[in-house]
C-alpha positions as CSV (number, residue, x, y, z in Angstrom):
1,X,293.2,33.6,107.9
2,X,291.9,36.7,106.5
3,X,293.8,39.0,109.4
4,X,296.9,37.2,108.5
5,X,296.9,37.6,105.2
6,X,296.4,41.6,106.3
7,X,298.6,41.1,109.4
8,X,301.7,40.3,106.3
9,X,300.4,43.3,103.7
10,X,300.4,45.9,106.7
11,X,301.8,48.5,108.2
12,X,302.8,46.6,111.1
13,X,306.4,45.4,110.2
14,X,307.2,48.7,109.2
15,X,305.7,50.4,112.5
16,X,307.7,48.0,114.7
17,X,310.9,49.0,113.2
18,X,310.2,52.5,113.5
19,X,308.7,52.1,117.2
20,X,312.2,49.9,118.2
21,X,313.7,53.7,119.5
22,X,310.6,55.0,121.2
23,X,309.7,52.3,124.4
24,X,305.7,52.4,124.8
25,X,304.4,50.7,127.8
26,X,301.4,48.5,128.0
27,X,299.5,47.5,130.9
28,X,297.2,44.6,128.9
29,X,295.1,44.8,131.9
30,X,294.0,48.2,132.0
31,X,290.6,48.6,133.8
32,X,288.8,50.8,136.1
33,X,290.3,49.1,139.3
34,X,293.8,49.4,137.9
35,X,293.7,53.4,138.0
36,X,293.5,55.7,141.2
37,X,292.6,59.3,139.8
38,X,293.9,61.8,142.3
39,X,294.5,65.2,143.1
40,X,297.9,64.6,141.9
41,X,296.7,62.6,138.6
42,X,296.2,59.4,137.4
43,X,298.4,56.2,139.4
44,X,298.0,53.2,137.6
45,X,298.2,50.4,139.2
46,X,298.7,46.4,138.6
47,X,301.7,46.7,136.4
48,X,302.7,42.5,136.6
49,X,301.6,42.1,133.2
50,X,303.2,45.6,131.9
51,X,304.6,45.3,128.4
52,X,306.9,47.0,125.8
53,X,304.4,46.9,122.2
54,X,302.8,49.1,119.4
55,X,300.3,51.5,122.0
56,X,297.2,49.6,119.7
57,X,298.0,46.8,121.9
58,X,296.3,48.5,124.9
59,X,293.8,50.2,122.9
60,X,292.4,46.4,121.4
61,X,292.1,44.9,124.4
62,X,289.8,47.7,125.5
63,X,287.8,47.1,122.9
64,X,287.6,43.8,123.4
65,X,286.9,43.9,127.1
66,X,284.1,46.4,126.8
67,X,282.1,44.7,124.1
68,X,282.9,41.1,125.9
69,X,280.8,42.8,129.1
70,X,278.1,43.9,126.8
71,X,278.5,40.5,125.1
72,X,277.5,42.0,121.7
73,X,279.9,44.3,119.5
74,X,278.1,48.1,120.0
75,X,279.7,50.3,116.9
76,X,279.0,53.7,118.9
77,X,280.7,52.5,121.3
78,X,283.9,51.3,119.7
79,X,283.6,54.8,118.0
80,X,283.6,56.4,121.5
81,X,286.8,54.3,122.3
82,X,289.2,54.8,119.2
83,X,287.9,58.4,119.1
84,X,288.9,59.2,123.0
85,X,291.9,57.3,122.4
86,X,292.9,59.1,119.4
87,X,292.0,62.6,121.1
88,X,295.5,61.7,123.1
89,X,297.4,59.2,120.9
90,X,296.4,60.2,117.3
91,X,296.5,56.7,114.6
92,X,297.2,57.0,111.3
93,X,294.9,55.2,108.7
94,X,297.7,52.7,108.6
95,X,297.8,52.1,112.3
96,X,294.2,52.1,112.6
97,X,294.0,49.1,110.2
98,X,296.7,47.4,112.6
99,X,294.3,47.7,114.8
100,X,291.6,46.4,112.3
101,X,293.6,43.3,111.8
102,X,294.5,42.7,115.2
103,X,290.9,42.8,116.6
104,X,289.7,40.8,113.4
105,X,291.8,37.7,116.0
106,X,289.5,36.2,117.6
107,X,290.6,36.9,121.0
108,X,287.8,36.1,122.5
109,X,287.1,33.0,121.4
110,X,291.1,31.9,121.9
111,X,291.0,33.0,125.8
112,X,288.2,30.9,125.8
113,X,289.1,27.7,123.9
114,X,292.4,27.3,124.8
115,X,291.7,26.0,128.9
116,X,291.0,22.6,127.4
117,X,294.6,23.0,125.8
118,X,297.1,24.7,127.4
119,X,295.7,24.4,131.1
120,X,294.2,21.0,130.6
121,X,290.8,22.5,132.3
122,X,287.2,21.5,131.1
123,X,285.5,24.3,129.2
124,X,281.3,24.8,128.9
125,X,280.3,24.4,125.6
126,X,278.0,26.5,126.1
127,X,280.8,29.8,127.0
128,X,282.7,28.6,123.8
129,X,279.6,28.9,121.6
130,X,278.8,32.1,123.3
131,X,282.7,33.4,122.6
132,X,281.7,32.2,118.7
133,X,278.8,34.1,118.4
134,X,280.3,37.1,119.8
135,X,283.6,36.5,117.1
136,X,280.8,36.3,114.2
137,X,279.1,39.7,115.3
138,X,281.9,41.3,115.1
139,X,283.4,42.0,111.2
140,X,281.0,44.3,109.7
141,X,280.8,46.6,112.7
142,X,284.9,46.7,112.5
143,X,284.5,47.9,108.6
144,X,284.3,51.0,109.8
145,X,288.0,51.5,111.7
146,X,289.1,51.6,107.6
147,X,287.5,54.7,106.7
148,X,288.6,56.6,109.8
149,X,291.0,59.6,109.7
């Protein structure tokens, strides 16, 4: 409720608009299989999920698959991440707190509940409890992405 309620105060409406020109791909897969680094540069690879959307789109899921794997939320690492990123794509305050709002979804816990729903597949309560706990961790540790740039 609480990113929603952001989500329609936001930048985001007005970022779309402005981003309709400018085509931004997103793989919403990316990880370290999907690259091949060579001599040549960087061939990325995987693209049947590939995307037109705001470049944050990328960025969250990163975020969100990195701390998933360490199954806690590590604020120097999502430092590390936004800062890397932003070495190449600079954000904006405003499209850091898109960002905010976006990973303030809980993602995590929506891949993880939604089997019993949409695929009609069983789910251990004991992965959607861990999905909740890892959703609760995560709000003051994201406080941060506000006071950035």
């Amino acid at each position: 409720e609480k990113a929603l309620a952001m989500l329609e105060r936001s930048y985001y409406r007005e970022w779309v608009k402005q981003a309709e020109g400018q085509r931004t791909l997103c793989h919403q897969d990316f990880g370290d299989g999907n690259a091949l680094l060579t001599p040549a540069g960087v061939y990325v690879l995987d693209l049947d999920s590939v995307t037109y959307d705001l470049p944050v789109r990328d960025l969250r899921k990163i975020v969100i698959k990195r701390m998933a794997a360490r199954g806690k939320w590590d604020k120097e690492l999502l430092q590390f991440i936004v800062d890397s990123y932003c070495q190449v794509n600079p954000l904006n305050k405003k499209q850091l707190e898109v960002l905010y709002i976006d990973l303030l979804f809980p993602h995590e816990f929506h891949d993880t509940a939604k089997n019993p729903f949409h695929k009609n597949k069983t789910v251990d309560a004991g992965k959607l409890g861990k999905a909740a706990v890892f959703e609760q961790g995560k709000q003051k540790l994201l406080d941060f992405l506000l006071h950035l740039t």
